[in-house]
DRENVO-22563 format. One line per field, with one value per residue: x, z, y of N, C-alpha, C in turn; residue in three letters; residue number from 1. Coordinates in steps of 0.02 Angstrom, whole numbers, always signed. Atoms other than C-alpha are relative to their C-alpha. Example, Ala and Ser with C-alpha at 12.3 -4.5 7.8 and 13.67 -1.06 7.14 Angstrom:
n_u <- c(+45|-42)
n_w <- c(+0|-3)
n_v <- c(-59|-59)
ca_u <- c(+615|+684)
ca_w <- c(+390|+357)
ca_v <- c(-225|-53)
c_u <- c(+45|-39)
c_w <- c(+0|+37)
c_v <- c(+60|+55)
r <- c(ALA|SER)
k <- c(1|2)
***
This chain:
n_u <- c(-22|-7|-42|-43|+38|-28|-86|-30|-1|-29|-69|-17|+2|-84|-45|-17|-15|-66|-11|+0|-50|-49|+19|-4|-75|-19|+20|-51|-84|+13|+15|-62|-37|+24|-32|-66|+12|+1|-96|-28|+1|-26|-71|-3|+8|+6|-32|+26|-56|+16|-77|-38|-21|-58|-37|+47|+53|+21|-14|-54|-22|-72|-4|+50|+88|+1|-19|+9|-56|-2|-13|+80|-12|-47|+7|+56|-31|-25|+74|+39|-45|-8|+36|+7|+54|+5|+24|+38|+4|+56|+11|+44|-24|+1|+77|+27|-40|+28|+69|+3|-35|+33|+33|-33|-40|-74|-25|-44|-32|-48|+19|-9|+54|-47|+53|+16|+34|+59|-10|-6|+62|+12|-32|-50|-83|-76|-45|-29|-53|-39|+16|-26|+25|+38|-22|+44|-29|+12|-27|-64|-3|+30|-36|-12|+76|+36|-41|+8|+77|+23|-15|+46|+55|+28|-39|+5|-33|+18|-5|+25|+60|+8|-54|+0|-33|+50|-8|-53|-3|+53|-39|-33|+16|+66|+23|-11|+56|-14|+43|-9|+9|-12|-69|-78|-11|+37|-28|-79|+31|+0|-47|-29|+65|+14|+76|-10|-66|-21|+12|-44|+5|-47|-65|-23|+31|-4|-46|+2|-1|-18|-69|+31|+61|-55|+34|+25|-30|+53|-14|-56|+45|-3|+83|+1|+35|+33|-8|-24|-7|+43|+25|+19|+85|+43|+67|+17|+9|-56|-55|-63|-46|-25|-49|-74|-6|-36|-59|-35|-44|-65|-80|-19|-20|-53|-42|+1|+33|+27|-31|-34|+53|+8|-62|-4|+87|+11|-61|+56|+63|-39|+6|+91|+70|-36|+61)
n_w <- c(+31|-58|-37|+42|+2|-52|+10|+52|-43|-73|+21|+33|-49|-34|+47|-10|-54|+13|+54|-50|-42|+12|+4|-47|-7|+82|+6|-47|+41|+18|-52|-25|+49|+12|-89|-10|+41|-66|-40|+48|+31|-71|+35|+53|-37|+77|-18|+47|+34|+60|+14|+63|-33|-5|-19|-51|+37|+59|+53|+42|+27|+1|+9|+57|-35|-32|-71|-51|-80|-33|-65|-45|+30|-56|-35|-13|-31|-84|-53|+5|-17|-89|-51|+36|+67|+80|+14|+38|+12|+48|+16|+23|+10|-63|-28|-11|-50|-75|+7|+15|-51|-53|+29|-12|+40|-8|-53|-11|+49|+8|+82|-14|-27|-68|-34|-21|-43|+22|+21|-52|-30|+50|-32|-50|+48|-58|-45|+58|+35|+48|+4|+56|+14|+64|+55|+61|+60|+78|+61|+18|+28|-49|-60|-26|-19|-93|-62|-67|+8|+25|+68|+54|-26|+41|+42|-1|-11|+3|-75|+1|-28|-68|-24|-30|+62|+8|-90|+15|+58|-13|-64|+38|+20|-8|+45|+73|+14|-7|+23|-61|+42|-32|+29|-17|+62|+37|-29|+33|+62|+0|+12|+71|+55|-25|-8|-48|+10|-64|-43|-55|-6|-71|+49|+24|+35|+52|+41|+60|+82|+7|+5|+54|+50|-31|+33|-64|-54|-69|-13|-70|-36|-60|+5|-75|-34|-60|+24|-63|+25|+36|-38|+24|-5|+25|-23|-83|-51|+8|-52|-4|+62|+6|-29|+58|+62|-59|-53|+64|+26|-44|+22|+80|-16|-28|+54|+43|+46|+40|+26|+55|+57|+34|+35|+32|+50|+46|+39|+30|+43|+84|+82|-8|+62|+45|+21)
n_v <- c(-62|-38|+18|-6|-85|-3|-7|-69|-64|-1|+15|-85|-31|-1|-34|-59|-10|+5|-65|-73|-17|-22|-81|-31|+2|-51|-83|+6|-4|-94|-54|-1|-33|-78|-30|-4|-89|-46|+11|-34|-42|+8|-18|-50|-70|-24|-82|-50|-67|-53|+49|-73|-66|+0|+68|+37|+96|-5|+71|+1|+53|+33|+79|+23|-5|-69|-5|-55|-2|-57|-16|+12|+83|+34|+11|+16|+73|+5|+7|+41|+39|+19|+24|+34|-14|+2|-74|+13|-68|-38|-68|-26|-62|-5|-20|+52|+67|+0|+51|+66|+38|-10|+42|+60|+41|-24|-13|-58|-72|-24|-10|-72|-6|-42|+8|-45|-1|+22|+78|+32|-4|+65|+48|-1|+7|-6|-24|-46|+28|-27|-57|-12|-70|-7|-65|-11|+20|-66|-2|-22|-60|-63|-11|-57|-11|+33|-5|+7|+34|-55|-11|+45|-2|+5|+53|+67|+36|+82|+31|+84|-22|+40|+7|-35|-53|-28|-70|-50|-59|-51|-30|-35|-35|-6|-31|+40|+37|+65|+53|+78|+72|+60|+23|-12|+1|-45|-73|-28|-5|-64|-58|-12|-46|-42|+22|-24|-7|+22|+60|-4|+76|+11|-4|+43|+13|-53|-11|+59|-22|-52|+35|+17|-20|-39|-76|-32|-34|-39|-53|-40|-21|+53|+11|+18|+51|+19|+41|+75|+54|+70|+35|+66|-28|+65|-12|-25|+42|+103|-5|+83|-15|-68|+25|+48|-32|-67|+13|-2|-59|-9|+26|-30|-54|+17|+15|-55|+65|-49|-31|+48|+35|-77|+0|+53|+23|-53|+37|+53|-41|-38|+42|+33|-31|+33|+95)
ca_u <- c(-2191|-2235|-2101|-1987|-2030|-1990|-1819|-1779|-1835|-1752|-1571|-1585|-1619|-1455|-1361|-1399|-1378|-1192|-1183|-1227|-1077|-976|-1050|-1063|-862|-852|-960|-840|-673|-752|-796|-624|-547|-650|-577|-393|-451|-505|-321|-251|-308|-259|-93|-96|-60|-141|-58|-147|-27|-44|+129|+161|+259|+436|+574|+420|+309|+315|+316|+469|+493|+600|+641|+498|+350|+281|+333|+297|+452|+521|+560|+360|+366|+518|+459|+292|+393|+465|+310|+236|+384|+409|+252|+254|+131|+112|+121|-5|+5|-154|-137|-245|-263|-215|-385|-458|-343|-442|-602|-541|-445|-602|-702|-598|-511|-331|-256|-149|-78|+83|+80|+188|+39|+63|-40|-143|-292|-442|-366|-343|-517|-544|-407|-275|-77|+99|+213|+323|+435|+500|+503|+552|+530|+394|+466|+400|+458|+453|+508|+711|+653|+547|+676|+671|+476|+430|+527|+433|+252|+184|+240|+119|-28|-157|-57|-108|-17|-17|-26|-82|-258|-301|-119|-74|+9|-157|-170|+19|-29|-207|-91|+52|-11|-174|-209|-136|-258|-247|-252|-270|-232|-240|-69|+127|+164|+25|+90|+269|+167|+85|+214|+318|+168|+150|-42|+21|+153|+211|+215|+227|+286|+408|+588|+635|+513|+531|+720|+704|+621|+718|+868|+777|+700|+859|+719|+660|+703|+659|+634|+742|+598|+583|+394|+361|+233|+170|+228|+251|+313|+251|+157|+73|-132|-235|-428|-479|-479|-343|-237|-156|-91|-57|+72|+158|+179|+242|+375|+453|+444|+556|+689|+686|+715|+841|+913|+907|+841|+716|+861|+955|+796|+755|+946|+924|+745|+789|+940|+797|+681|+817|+750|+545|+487|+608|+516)
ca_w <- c(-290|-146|-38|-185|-179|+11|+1|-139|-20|+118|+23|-60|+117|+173|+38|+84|+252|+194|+70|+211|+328|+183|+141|+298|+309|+117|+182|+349|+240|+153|+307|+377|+203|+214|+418|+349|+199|+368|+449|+295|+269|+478|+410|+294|+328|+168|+153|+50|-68|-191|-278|-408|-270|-301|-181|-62|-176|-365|-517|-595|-699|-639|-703|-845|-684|-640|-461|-313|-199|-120|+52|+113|+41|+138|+273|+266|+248|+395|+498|+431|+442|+623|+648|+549|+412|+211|+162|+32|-69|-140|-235|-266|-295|-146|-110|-85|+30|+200|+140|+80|+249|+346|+249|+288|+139|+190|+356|+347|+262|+201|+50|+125|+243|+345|+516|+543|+629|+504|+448|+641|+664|+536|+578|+704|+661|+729|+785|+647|+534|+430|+432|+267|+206|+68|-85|-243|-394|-561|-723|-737|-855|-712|-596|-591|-589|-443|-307|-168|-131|-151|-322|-385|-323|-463|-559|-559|-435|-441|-278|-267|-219|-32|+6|+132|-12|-23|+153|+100|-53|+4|+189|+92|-48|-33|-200|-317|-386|-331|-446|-371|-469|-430|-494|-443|-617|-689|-583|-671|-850|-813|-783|-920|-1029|-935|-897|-724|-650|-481|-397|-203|-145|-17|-59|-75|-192|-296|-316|-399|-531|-530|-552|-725|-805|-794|-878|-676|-531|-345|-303|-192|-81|+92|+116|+312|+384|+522|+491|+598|+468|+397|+480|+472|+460|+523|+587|+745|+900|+818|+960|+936|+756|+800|+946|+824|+698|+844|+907|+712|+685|+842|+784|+598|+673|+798|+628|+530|+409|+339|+281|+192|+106|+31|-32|-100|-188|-259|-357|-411|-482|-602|-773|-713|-861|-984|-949)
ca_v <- c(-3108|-3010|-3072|-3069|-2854|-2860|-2930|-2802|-2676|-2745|-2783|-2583|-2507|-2610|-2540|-2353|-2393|-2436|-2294|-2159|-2167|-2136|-1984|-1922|-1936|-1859|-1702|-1721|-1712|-1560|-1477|-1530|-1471|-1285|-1271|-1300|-1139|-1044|-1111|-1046|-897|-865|-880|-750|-566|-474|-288|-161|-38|+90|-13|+191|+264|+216|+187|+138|+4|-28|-131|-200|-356|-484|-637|-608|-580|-430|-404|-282|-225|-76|-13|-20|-203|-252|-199|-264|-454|-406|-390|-536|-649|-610|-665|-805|-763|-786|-592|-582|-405|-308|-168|-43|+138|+242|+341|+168|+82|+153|+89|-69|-105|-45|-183|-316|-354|-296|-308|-177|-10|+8|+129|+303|+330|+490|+478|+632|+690|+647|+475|+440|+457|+294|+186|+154|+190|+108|+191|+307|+198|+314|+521|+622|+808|+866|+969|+1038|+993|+1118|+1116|+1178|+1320|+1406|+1395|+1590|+1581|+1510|+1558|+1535|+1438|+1615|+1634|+1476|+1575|+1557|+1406|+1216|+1102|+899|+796|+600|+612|+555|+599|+713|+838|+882|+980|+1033|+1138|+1196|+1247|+1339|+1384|+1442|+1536|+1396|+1257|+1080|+958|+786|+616|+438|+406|+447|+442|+530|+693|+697|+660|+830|+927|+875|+926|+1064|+1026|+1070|+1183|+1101|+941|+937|+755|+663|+700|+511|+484|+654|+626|+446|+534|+691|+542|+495|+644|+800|+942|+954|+1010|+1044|+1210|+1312|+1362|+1244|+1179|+1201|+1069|+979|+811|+634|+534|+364|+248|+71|+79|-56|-82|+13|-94|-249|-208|-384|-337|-160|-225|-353|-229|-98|-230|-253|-62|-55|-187|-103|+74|+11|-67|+88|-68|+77|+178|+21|-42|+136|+157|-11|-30|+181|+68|-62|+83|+158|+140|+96|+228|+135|-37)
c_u <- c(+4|+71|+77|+24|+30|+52|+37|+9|+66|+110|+12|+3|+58|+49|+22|+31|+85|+50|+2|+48|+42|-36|-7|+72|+25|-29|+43|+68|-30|+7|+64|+55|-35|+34|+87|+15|+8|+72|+59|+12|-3|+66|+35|+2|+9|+22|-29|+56|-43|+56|+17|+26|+101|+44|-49|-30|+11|+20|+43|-11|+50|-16|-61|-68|+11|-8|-16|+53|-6|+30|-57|-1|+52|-44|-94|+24|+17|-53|-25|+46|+14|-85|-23|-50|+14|-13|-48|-4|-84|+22|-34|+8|+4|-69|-50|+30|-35|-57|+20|+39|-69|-53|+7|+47|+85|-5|+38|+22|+47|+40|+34|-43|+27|-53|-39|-88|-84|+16|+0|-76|-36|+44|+40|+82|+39|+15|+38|+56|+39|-11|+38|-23|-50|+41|-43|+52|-28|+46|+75|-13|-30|+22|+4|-42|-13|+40|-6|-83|-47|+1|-40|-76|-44|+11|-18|+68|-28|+10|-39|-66|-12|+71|+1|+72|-61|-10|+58|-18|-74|+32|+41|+12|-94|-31|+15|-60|+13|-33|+31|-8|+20|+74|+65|+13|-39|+18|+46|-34|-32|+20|+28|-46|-29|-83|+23|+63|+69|-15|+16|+4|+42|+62|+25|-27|+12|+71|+14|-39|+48|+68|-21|-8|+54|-37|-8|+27|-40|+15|+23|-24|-7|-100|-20|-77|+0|+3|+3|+36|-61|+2|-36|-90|-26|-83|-9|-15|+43|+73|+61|+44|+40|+77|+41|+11|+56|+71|+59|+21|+69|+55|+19|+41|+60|+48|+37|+8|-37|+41|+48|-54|-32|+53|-22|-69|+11|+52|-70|-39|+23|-44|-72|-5|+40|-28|-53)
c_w <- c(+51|+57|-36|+25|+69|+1|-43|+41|+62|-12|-13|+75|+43|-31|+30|+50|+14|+4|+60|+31|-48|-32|+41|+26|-66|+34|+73|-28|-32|+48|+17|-55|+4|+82|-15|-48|+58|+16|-28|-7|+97|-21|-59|+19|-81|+25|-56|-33|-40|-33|-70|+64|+29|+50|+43|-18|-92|-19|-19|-16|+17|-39|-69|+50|+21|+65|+36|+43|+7|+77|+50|-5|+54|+72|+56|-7|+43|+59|-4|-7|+83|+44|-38|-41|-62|+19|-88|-34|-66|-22|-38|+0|+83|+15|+18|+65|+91|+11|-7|+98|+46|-10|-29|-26|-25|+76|+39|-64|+8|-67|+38|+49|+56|+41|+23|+27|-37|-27|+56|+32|-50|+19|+68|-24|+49|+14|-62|-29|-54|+8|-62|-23|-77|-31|-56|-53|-49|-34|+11|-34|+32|+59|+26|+19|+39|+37|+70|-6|-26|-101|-53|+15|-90|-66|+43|+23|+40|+74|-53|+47|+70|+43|+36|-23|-8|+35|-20|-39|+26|+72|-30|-50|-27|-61|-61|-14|+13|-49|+8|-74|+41|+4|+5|-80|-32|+8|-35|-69|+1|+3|-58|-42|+14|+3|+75|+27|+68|+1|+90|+7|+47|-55|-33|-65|-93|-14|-48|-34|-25|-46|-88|-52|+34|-43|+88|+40|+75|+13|+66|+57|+56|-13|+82|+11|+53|-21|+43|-30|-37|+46|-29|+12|+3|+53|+50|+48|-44|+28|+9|-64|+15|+50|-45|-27|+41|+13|-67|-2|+31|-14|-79|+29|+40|-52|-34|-61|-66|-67|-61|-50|-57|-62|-62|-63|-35|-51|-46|-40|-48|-52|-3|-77|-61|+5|-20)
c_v <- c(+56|+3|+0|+86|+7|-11|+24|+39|+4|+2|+86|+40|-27|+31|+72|+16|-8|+52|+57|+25|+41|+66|+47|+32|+47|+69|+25|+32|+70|+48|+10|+53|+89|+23|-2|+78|+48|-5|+55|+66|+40|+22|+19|+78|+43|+92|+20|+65|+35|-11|+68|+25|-39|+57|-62|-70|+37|-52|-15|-89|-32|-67|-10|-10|+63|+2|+76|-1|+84|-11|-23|-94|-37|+12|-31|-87|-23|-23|-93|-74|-17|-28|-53|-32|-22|+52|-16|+65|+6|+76|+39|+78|+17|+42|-58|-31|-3|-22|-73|-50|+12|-48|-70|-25|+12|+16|+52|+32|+11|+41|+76|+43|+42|-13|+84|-13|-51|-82|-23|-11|-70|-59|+12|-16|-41|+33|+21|-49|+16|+77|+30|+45|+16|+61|+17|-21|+50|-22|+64|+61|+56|+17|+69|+18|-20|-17|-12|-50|+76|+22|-66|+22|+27|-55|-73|-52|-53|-7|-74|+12|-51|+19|+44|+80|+35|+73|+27|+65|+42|+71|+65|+31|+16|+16|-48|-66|-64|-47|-73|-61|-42|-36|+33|+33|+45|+60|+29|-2|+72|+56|-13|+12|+63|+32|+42|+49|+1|-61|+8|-92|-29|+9|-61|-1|+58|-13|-77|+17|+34|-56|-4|+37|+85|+65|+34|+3|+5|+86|+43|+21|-61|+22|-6|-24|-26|-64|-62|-56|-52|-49|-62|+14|-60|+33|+29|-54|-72|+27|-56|-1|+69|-8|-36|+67|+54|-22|+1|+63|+23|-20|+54|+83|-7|-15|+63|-32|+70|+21|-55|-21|+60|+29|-55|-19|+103|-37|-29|+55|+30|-24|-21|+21|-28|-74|+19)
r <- c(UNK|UNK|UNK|UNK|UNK|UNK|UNK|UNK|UNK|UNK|UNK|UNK|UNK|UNK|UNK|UNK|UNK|UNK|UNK|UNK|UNK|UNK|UNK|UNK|UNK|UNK|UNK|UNK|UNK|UNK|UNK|UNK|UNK|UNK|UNK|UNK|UNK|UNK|UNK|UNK|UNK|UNK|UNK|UNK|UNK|UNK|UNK|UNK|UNK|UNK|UNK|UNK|UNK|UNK|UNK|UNK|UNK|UNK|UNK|UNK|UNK|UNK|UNK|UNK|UNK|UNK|UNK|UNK|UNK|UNK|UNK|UNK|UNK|UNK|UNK|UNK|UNK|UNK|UNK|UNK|UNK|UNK|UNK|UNK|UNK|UNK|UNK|UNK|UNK|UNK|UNK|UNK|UNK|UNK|UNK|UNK|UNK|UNK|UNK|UNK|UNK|UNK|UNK|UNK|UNK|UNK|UNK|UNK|UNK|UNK|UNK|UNK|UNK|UNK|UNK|UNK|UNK|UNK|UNK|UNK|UNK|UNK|UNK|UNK|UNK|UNK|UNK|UNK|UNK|UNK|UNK|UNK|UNK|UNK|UNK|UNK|UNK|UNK|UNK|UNK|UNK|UNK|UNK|UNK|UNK|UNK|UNK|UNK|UNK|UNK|UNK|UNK|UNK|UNK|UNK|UNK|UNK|UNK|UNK|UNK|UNK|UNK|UNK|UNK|UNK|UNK|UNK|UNK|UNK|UNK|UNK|UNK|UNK|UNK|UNK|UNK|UNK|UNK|UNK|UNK|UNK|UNK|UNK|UNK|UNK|UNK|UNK|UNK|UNK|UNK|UNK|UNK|UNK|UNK|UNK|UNK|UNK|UNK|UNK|UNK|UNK|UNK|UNK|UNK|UNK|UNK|UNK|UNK|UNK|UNK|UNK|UNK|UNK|UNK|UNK|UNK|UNK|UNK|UNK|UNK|UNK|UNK|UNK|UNK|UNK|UNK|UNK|UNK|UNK|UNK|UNK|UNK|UNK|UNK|UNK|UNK|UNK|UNK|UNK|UNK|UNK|UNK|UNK|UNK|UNK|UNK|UNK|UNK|UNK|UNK|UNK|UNK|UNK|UNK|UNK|UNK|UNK|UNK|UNK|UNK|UNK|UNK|UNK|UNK|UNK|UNK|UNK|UNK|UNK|UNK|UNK|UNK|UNK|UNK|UNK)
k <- c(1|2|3|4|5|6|7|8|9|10|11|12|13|14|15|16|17|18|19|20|21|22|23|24|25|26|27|28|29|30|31|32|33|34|35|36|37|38|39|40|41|42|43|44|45|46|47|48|49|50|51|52|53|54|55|56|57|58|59|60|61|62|63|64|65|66|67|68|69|70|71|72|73|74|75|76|77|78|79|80|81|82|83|84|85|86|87|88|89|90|91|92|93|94|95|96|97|98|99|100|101|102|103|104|105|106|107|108|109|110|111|112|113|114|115|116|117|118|119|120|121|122|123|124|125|126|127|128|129|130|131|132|133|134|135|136|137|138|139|140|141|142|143|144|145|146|147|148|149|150|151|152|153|154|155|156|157|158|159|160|161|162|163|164|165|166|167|168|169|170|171|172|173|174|175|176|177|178|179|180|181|182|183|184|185|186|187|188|189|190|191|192|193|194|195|196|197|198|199|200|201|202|203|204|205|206|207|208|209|210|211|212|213|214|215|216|217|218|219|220|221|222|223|224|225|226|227|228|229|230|231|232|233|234|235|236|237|238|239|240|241|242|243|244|245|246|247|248|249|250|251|252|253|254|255|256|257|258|259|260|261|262|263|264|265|266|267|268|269|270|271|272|273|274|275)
***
């Protein structure tokens, strides 16, 4: 019986000794399968938006999916095509997007992003891929009322919070009230309710509403600033993305690509507040 008991032992301890390799090869193939995830996600170039700021980024339904394009969009395919990436889009509000890129989980900023001094002190920009004048926007019936930035001094005016509309209206008009929202959209909802009684904003952007919504108006008054344009925003010190990104903006600008994809995606946004 004893000896019986031993060659049990001895047959079960050949068994495992079978059994082991292939488990060693199963937790192998995992490992191998979690290094092709890593590979993967290598060849991925995730872009952070704020997707309310029509012609640049927004929502529209095609086909029965809700989709992200635009001008910023194109040319964030671009980038990540020439360097033969999966573009991967996040979007999130824009007062977020410099934390979320500084915390890994976005590669880059392409959301209207002007470069100035206190955002340069957080990330690192391209090189200018787009420049474009700030206006105000008012309600058609106060066209006689507010004639100048001076003339909103003590009156509530919208901006996109984090944006650099912010610095515009505190700069030029000093005495009027800023009020800051997370949302493109939400801005023009306040005026037409007359919650607010300005918007300042980029012109592209302010006249694909203006195209939409024929109560408003820009006002006749010029908005003088300190401006550089729009720029690309990634981590401090990723000098190896910031070059790609540099050599694209070059062909696109050489293109005057910008200016066709802008034309083309303000066509696409007709009609957003009707979906």
């Amino acid at each position: 019986m004893k000896q019986m008991k031993q060659l049990a032992a001895l047959l079960l301890a050949g068994m495992m000794a079978v059994a082991l390799p292939g488990c060693t090869k199963e937790a192998g193939s995992a490992g191998s399968s979690g290094s092709d995830d890593s590979e993967t996600e290598k060849d991925t170039l995730v872009l952070g938006t704020s997707a309310d700021y029509a012609p640049y980024e927004f929502h529209k339904i095609v086909d029965g999916k809700d989709t992200i394009m635009g001008a910023d969009i194109q040319l964030a395919q671009r980038i990540a095509d020439d360097m033969g990436k999966e573009l991967v889009i996040k979007d999130m509000e824009f007062g977020n997007l410099i934390t979320e890129l500084n915390n890994g989980t976005i590669d880059m900023i392409i959301a209207g992003l002007t470069p100035d001094e206190e955002r340069a002190k957080q990330v690192d920009f391209s090189d200018i891929y787009y420049s474009g004048e700030q206006v105000c926007i008012i309600r058609k019936e106060d066209a006689d009322k507010y004639t100048s930035p001076e003339s909103l001094a003590g009156q509530p005016v919208a901006v996109q919070t984090g944006s650099i509309f912010e610095g515009t209206v505190k700069d030029m008009m000093p005495d009027a009230s800023v009020v800051s929202l997370p949302k493109v959209p939400d801005l023009f909802m306040q005026l037409n309710t007359g919650k607010v009684e300005a918007i300042v904003e980029g012109v592209v952007t302010a006249n694909g509403y203006l195209a939409q919504d024929d109560s408003l108006m820009l006002a006749e008054f010029t908005i003088d600033y300190d401006e550089d344009g729009t720029a690309v925003a990634v981590q401090k010190g990723n000098t190896e993305l910031l070059e790609q990104i540099n050599e694209t903006i070059a062909d696109v600008v050489e293109e005057g690509a910008m200016e066709q994809w802008l034309a083309e995606a303000q066509q696409e946004s007709q009609g957003l507040e009707e979906e």
